[in-house]
C-alpha positions in Angstrom: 0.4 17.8 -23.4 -2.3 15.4 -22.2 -1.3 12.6 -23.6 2.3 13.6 -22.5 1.0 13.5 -19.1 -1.1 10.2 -19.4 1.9 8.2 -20.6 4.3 9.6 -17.8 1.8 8.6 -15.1 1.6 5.4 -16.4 5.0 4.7 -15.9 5.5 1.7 -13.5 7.7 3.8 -11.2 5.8 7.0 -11.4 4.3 6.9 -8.2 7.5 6.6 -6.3 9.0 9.3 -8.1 6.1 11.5 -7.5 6.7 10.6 -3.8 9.9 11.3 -3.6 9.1 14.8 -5.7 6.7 16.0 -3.4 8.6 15.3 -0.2 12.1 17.2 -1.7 9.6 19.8 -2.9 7.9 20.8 0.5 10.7 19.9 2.6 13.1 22.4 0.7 9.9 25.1 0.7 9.9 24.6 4.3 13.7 25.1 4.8 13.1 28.1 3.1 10.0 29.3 4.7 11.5 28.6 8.2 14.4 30.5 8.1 12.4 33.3 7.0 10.4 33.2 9.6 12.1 32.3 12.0 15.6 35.1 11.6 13.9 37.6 14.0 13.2 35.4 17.0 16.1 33.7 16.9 18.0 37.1 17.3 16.2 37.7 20.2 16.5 34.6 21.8 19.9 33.4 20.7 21.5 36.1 19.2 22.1 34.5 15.8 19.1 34.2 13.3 20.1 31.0 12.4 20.2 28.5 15.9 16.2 27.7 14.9 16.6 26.8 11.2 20.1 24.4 12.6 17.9 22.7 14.7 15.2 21.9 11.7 18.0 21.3 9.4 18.8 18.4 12.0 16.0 17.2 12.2 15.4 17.2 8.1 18.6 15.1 8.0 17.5 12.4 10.7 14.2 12.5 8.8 16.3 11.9 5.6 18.2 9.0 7.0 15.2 7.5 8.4 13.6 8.0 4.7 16.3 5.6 3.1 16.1 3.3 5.9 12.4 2.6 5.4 12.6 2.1 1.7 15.0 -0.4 2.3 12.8 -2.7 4.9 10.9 -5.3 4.0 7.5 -5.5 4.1 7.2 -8.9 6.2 9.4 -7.2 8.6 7.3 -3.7 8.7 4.4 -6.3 9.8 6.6 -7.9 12.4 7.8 -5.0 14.0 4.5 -3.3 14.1 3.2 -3.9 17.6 6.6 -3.8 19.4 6.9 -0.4 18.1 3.7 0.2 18.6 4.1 -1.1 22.5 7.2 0.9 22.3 5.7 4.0 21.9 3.2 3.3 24.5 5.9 3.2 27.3 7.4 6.2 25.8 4.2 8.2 26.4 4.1 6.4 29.8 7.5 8.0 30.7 7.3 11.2 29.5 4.6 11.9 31.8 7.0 11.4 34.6 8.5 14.4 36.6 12.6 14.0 35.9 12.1 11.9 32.4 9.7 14.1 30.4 10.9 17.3 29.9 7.5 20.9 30.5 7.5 23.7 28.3 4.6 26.2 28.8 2.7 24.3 30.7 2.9 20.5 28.6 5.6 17.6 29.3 5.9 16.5 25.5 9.3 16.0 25.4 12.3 14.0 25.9 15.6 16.3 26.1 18.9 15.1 25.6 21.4 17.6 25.4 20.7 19.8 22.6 18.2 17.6 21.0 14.5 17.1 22.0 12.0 14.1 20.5 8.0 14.0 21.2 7.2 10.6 21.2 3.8 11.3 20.7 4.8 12.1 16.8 6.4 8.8 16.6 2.9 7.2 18.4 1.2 8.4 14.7 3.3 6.2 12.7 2.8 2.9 15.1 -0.6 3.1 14.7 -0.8 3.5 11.1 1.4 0.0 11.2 -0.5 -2.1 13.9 -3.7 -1.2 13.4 -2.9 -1.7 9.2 -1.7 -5.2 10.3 -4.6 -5.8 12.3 -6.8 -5.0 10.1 -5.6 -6.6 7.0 -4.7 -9.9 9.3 -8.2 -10.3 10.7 -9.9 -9.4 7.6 -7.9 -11.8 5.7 -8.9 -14.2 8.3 -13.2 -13.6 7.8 -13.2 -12.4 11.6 -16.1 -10.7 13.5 -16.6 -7.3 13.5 -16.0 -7.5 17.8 -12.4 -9.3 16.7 -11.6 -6.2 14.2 -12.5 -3.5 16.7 -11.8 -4.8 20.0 -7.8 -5.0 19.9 -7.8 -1.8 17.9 -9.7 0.7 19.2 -9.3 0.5 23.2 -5.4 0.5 22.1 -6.3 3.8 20.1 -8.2 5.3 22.7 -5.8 4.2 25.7 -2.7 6.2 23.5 -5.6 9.1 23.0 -5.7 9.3 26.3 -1.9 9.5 27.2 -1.3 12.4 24.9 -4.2 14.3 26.4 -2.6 14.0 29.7 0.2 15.8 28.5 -2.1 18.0 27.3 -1.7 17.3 23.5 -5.0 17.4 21.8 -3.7 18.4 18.7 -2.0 15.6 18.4 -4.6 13.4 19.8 -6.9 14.8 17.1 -4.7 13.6 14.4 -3.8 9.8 16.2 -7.8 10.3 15.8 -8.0 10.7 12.3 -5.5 7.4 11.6 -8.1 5.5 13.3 -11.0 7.2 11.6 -9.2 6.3 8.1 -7.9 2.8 9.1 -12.3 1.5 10.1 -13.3 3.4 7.3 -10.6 2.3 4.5 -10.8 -1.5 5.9 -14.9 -1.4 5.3 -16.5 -1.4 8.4 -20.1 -0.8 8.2 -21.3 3.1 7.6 -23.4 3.2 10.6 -20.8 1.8 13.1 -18.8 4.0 11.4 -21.1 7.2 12.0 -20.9 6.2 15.2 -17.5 6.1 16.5 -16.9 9.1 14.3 -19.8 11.2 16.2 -18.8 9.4 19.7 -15.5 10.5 18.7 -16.4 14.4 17.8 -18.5 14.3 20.8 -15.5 13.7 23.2 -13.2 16.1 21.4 -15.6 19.1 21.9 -15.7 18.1 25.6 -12.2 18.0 26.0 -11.9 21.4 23.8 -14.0 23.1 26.9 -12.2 21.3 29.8 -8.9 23.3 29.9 -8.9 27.1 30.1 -6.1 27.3 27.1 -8.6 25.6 24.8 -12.1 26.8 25.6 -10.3 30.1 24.5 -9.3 29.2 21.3 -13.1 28.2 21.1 -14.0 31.9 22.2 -12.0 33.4 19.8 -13.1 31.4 17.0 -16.4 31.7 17.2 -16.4 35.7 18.3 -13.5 36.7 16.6 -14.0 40.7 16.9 -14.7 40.9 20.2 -11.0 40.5 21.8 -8.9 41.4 19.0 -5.9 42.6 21.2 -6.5 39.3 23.4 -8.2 36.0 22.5 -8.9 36.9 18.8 -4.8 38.6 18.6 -3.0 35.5 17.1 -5.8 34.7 14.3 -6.6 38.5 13.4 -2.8 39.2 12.7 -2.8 35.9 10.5 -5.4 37.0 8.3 -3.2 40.5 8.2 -0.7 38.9 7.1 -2.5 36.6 4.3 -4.2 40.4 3.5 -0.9 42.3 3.0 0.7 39.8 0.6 -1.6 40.2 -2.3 -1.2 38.0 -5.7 2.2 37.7 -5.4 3.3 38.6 -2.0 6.2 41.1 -0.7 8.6 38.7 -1.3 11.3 36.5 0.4 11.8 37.3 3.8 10.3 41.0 3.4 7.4 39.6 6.1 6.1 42.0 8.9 4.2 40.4 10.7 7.3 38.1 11.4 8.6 41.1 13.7 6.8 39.7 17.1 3.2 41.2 15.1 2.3 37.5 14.6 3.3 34.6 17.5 4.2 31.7 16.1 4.9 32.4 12.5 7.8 30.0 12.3 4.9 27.2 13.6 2.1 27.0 13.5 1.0 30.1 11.5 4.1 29.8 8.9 1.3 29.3 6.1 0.5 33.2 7.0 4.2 33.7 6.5 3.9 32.1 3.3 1.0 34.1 2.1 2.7 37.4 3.2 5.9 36.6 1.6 5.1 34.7 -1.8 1.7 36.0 -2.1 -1.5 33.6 -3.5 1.0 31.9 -6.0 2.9 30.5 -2.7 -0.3 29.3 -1.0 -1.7 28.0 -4.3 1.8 25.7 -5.0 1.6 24.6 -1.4 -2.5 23.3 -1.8 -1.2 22.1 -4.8 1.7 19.7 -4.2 -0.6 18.8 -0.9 -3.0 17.6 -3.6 -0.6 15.9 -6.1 0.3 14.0 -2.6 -3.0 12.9 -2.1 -3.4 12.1 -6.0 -0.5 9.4 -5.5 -0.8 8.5 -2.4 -4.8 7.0 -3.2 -2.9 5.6 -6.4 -0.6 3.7 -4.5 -3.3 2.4 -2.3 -5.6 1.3 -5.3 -2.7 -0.1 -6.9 -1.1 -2.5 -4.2 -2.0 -6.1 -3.9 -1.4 -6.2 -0.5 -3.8 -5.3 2.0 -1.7 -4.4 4.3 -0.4 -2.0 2.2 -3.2 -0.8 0.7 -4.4 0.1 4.1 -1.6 1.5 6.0 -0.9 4.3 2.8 -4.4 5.5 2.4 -4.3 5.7 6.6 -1.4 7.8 6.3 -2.4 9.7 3.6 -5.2 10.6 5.8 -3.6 11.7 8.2 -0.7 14.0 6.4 -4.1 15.8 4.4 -6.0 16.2 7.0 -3.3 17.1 9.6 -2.9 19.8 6.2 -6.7 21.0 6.1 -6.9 21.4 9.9 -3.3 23.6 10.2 -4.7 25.5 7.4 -8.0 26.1 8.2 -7.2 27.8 11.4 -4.7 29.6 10.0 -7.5 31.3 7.6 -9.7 31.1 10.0 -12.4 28.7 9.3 -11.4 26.3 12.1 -10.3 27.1 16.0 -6.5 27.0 16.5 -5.6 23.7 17.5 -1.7 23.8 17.2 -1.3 21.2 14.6 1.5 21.9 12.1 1.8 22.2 8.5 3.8 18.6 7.8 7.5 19.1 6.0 6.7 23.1 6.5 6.1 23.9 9.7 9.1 24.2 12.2 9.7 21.2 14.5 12.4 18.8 14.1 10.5 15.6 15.6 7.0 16.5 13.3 9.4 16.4 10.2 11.6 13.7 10.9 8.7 11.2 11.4 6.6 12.9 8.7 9.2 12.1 6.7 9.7 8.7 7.7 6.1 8.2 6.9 6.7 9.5 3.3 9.8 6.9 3.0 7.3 4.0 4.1 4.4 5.6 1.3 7.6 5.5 -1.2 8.4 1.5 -0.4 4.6 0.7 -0.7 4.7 2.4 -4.1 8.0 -0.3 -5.3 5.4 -3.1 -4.3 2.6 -2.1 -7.0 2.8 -5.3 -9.3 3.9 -2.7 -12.6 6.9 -1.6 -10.6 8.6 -4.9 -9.3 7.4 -6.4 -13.0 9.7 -3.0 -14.2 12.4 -4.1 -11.3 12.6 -6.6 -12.2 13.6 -6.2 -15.5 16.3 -4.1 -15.0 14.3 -0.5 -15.2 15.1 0.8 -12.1 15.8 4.7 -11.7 18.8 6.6 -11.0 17.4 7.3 -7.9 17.0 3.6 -7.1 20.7 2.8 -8.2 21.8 5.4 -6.1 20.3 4.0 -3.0 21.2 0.8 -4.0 18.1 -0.6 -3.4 16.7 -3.8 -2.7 14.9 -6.1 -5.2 11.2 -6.1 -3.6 9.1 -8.8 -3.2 6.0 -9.8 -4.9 2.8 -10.5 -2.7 1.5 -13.6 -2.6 -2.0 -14.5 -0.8 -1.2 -18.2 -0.3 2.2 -17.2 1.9 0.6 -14.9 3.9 -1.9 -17.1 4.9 0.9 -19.3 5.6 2.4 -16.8 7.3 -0.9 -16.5 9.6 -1.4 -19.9 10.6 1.9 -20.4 11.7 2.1 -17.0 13.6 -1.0 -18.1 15.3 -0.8 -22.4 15.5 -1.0 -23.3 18.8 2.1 -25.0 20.2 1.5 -29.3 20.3 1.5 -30.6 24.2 4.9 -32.6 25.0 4.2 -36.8 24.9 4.3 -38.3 28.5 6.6 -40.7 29.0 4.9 -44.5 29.2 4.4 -46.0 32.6 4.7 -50.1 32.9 1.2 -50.7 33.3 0.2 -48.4 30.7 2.5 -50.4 28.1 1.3 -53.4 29.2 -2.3 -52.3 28.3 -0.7 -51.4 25.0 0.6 -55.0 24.3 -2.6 -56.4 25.6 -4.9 -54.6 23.4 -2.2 -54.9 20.6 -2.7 -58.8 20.9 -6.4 -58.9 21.1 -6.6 -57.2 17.7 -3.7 -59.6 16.1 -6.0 -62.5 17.5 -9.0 -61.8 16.5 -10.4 -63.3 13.2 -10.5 -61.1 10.2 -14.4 -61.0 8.9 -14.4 -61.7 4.9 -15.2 -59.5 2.6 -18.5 -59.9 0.6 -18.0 -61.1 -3.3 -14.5 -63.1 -2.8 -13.7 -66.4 -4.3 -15.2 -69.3 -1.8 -17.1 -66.8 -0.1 -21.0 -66.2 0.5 -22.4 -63.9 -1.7 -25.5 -61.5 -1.0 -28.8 -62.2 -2.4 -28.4 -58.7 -4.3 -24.9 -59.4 -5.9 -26.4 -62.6 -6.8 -29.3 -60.8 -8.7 -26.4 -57.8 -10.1 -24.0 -60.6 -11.1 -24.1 -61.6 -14.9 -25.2 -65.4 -15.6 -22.2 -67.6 -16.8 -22.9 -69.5 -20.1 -20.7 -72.1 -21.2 -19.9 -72.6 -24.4 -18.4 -75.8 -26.2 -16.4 -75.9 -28.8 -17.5 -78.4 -31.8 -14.9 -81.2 -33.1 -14.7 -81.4 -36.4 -16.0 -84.9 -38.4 -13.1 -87.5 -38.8 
């Protein structure tokens, strides 16, 4: 069975398929899982216990179509495009800040509404970052820059879209825009202790800002006194562990939850790995840890396997960040972390989280086409069903010397235009041009009719005549 296993994974196309596998798996889990959890509060809300799981079902097929459109692109172009977008999404989280253009639910303006369908840019702000600051990075290392020219452009950019979500308030989400920055320095080699540093600077900041706002400095109370307001602050995370409690080995099973019946807020959110736990039991929480772990497996593979830097950088960043977004979602839901609000990526309800989550998987899936096994494989005519489905392009090989081409003439300086010669300044020209045709030419050392140096004199060979002898008539 091992060696079953062994020869699979070394397949030169086994790391997209596992890609692909574990983003239909938790993606279908999560359909599941929301509708579940979510039938009882859409009756009350909407009447129909279905209006929530439409809503992720759209945003599952956006995130679908943006998953085929990313495996597609080229990776020159991903480089390209990677600090408009990530400009882009700056603006957006300038404008959604504004009374009339971002839309305020309980207390945060998130969102941009149109009609029926609502986008929080700040998801879409993970992904840039991942790109620029894997460009960056892989552009100035590439380059031997300082470590002032590595961190300089990246991290006030970082901290400056930090501080736009916060102002929303998002921290959650400015936790995780955190951790891509946190994985970009550390996966691109910057030293430990500047590392240590930003990373405590950074923790430092975010238990500030956990105390600052009433909302959070309770979820901070409740975590670490959990029994003292269990009908109040402590309510949410008590009914969780409830919840994880009552479904045993294997769990009530599908859609028998209770505490789905207003016992537990959020359970179609942020708590739906409770909801799993009640419904499927251990077995359901163990196949979710472990497809988050076969994700992690191959996405570090990928990363180890690319040849391009900038690849190799921006999928261990983003696998990073979907793990650790993961660990944190899970950690309060079990309680050994504060609630934060951060979901459970593909599984958690929220149509923008898992349309750009799995954007982000389509973009880990293209990387894994560029490892040198699978375009040697492509190449040869092994591509997948999967791949001839898609129609996929052929994609191209890295090469070091044309991306350093590609560098210089991104950043040559433009050549000054010629000024136009004035009459005096051409007459100069002829002048000087004249002075150099006139003047005599000074002979070389060594020629024919020419004086010699006492040295080559001394170096050259002595010449011996010789005479031939005519013979005796």
């Amino acid at each position: 069975m091992r060696l079953r296993m062994d020869a699979w994974t070394n397949r030169p196309l086994a790391s997209f398929h596992l890609v692909v596998t574990v983003a239909a798996l938790l993606t279908t889990l999560g359909l599941v899982m929301v509708l579940s959890a979510s039938s009882v509060e859409a009756i009350s809300s909407d009447g129909s216990a279905y209006s929530l799981f439409t809503q992720q079902l759209i945003g599952v097929g956006l995130g679908l179509i943006a998953f085929c459109l990313v495996l597609r692109v080229p990776v020159r172009l991903l480089r390209k495009l990677s600090f408009p977008l990530f400009l882009l999404s700056i603006v957006m989280l300038v404008l959604v800040l504004i009374p009339g253009i971002g839309s305020e639910a309980q207390g945060a303006r998130r969102w941009f509404v149109l009609g029926s369908v609502s986008f929080q840019p700040s998801e879409f702000a993970k992904v840039t970052l991942a790109m620029w600051g894997a460009h960056l990075l892989a552009s100035r290392r590439s380059e031997g820059a300082p470590l002032k020219a590595i961190l300089i452009p990246l991290v006030p950019a970082a901290l400056l879209m930090c501080g736009l979500v916060v102002l929303q308030p998002n921290l959650s989400t400015a936790i995780a825009l955190g951790i891509i920055l946190v994985a970009l320095l550390w996966f691109s080699g910057v030293d430990a202790r500047l590392f240590a540093g930003i990373f405590g600077g950074g923790m430092a900041v975010a238990t500030t800002l956990a105390f600052t706002a009433g909302y959070r400095s309770d979820r901070v109370k409740a975590f670490l006194n959990p029994g003292d307001d269990p009908q109040g602050l402590g309510y949410q995370s008590q009914q969780a562990k409830y919840s994880l409690a009552d479904g045993g080995l294997f769990g009530r099973g599908l859609g028998q939850s209770r505490a789905k019946w207003n016992y537990l807020p959020n359970a179609h959110n942020d708590f739906i790995f409770a909801i799993i736990g009640e419904e499927l039991g251990l077995i359901g929480c163990l196949v979710i840890l472990g497809l988050l772990g076969l994700f992690v497996y191959t996405g570090i593979r990928i990363a180890m396997r690319s040849a391009d830097p900038f690849l190799r950088l921006l999928t261990a960043a983003s696998t990073t960040w979907v793990f650790g977004q993961a660990v944190i979602n899970i950690g309060y839901v079990i309680g050994l972390l504060p609630v934060t609000g951060l979901q459970l990526p593909l599984v958690s309800y929220g149509g923008s989280s898992t349309a750009i989550t799995l954007m982000m998987f389509g973009i880990i899936a293209n990387a894994a086409r560029h490892e040198p096994e699978a375009i040697a494989a492509l190449a040869a005519g092994r591509d997948g069903k999967f791949g001839r489905l898609l129609k996929l392009p052929m994609p191209e090989p890295y090469s070091a010397t044309r991306a350093a081409v590609a560098r210089a003439r991104s950043t040559r300086k433009p050549v000054p235009p010629v000024k136009p010669m004035t009459a005096r300044t051409a007459q100069k020209a002829q002048r000087a041009q004249k002075a150099v045709g006139s003047a005599p030419r000074r002979a070389e050392p060594g020629r024919r009719g020419e004086p010699r140096s006492t040295e080559q004199r001394r170096t050259e060979p002595r010449r011996t005549e010789t005479h031939e002898r005519r013979p005796r008539r």
